[in-house]
Each structure stands twice: as C-alpha cells, then as structure tokens.
Backbone as JSON, one array per atom type, in Angstrom:
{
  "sequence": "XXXXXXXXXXXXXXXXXXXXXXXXXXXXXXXXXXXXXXXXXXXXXXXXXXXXXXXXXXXX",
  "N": [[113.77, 123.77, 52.52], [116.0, 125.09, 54.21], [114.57, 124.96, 56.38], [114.86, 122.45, 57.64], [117.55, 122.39, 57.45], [118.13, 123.89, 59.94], [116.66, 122.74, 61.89], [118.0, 120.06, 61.8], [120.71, 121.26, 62.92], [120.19, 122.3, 65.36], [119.48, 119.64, 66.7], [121.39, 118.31, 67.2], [123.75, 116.87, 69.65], [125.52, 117.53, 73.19], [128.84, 117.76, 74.27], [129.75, 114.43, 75.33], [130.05, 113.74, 78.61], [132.4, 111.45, 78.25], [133.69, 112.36, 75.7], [134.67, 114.54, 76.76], [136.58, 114.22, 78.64], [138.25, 112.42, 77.01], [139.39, 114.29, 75.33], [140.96, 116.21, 77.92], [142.41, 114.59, 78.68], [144.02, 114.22, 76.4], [145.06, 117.12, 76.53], [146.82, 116.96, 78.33], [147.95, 115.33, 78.81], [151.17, 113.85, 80.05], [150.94, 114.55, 82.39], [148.47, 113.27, 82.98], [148.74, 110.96, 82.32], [150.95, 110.13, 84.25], [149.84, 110.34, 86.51], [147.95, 108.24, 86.16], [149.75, 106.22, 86.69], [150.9, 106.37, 89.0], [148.33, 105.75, 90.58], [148.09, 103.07, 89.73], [150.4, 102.18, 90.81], [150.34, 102.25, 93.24], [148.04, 100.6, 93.92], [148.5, 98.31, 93.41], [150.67, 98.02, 95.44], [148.96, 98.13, 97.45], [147.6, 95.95, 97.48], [149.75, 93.51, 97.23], [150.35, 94.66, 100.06], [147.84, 93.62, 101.49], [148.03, 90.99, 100.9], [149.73, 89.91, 101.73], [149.8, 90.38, 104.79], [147.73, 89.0, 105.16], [148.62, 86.42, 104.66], [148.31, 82.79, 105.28], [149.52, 80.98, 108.16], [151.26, 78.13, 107.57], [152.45, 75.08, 108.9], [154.98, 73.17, 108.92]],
  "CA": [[115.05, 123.17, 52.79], [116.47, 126.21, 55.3], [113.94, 124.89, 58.11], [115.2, 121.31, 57.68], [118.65, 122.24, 57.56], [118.31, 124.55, 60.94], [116.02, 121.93, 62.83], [118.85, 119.03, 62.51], [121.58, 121.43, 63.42], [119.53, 122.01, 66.98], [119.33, 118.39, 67.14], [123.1, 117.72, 67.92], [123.93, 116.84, 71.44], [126.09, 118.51, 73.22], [129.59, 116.21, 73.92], [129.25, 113.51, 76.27], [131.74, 113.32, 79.89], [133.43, 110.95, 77.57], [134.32, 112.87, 75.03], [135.43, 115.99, 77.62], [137.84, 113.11, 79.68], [139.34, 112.0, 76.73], [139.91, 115.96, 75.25], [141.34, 116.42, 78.91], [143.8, 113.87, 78.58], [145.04, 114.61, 75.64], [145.49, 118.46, 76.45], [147.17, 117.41, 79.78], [149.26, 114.68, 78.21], [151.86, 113.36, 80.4], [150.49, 114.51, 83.6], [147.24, 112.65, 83.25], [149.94, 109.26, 82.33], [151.88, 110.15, 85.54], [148.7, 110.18, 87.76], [147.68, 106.61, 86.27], [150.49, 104.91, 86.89], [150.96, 106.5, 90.26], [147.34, 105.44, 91.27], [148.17, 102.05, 89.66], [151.52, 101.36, 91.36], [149.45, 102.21, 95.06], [146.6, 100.09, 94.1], [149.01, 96.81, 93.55], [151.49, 97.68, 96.9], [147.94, 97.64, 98.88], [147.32, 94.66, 97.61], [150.83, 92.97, 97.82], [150.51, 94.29, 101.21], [146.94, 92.76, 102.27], [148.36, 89.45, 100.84], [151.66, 89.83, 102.79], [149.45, 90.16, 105.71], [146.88, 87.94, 105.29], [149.01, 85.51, 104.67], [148.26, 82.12, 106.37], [151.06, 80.48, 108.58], [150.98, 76.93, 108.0], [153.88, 74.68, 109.62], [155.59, 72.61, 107.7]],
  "C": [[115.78, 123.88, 53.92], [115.71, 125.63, 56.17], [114.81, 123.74, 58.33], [116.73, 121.08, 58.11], [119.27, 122.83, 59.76], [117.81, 123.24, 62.2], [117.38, 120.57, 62.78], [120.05, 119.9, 62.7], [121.28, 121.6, 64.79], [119.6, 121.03, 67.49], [120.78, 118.01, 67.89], [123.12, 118.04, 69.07], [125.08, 117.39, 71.82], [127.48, 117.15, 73.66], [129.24, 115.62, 75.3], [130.81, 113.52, 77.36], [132.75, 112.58, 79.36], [134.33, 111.7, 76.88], [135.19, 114.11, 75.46], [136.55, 115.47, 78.31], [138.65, 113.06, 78.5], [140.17, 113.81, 75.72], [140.8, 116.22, 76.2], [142.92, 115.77, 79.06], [144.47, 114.19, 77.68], [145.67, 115.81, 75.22], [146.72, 118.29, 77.33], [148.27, 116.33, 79.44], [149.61, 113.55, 79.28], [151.3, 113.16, 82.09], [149.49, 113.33, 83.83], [148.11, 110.84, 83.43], [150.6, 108.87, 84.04], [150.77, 109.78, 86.59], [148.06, 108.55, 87.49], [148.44, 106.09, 86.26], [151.25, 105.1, 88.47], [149.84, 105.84, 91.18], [147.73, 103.93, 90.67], [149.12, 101.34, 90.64], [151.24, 101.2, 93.02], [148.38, 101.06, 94.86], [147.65, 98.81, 94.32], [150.25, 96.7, 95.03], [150.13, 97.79, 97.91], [147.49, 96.08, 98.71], [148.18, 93.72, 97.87], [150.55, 93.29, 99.55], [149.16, 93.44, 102.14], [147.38, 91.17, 102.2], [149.5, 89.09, 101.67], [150.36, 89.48, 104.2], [148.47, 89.16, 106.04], [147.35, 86.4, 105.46], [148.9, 84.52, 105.64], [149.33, 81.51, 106.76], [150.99, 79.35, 108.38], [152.61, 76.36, 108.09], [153.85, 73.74, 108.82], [156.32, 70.89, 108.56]]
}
C-alpha cells in the first residue's frame, strides 16, 4: 500500500499557466481589473476611430 500511495503522489502535474494567471489575478486584484479595462477602452476608440475614418461619403 506505501508504494501505491507514493507512485500516485508523483503522478500529480504540476499547475497549469491557467491556474498561475488566475492565482495572479487574484493576488494583484484591482490592478490586473484596471489594466483590462484600460486595454479594453483602447481596443474600442481604435475601432470607433477606423470606422470614423473609413467611413464612406455618400451624397445625399
């Protein structure tokens, strides 16, 4: 029973990038909040602005 018990504690993996991101966030809290909604609020004024510019002229 002692080998059995030792051989599946070796087995466990070690944690996955997932599980270290979301640890990360929730050490870092507010910051990590602040940085996604800073990278969110840039992602939608580049796009407001490609559509601003793209915009076609049509006459009326």
């Amino acid at each position: 029973m002692k080998n059995k018990n030792k051989n599946i504690e070796k087995k466990v993996a070690p944690s996955s990038f997932i599980k270290l991101a979301m640890r990360n966030m929730v050490r870092k809290g507010s910051k990590s909040i602040s940085h996604f909604s800073i990278t969110f609020l840039v992602l939608i004024g580049i796009l407001l602005l490609v559509a601003t510019i793209g915009k076609p002229n049509i006459p009326v």
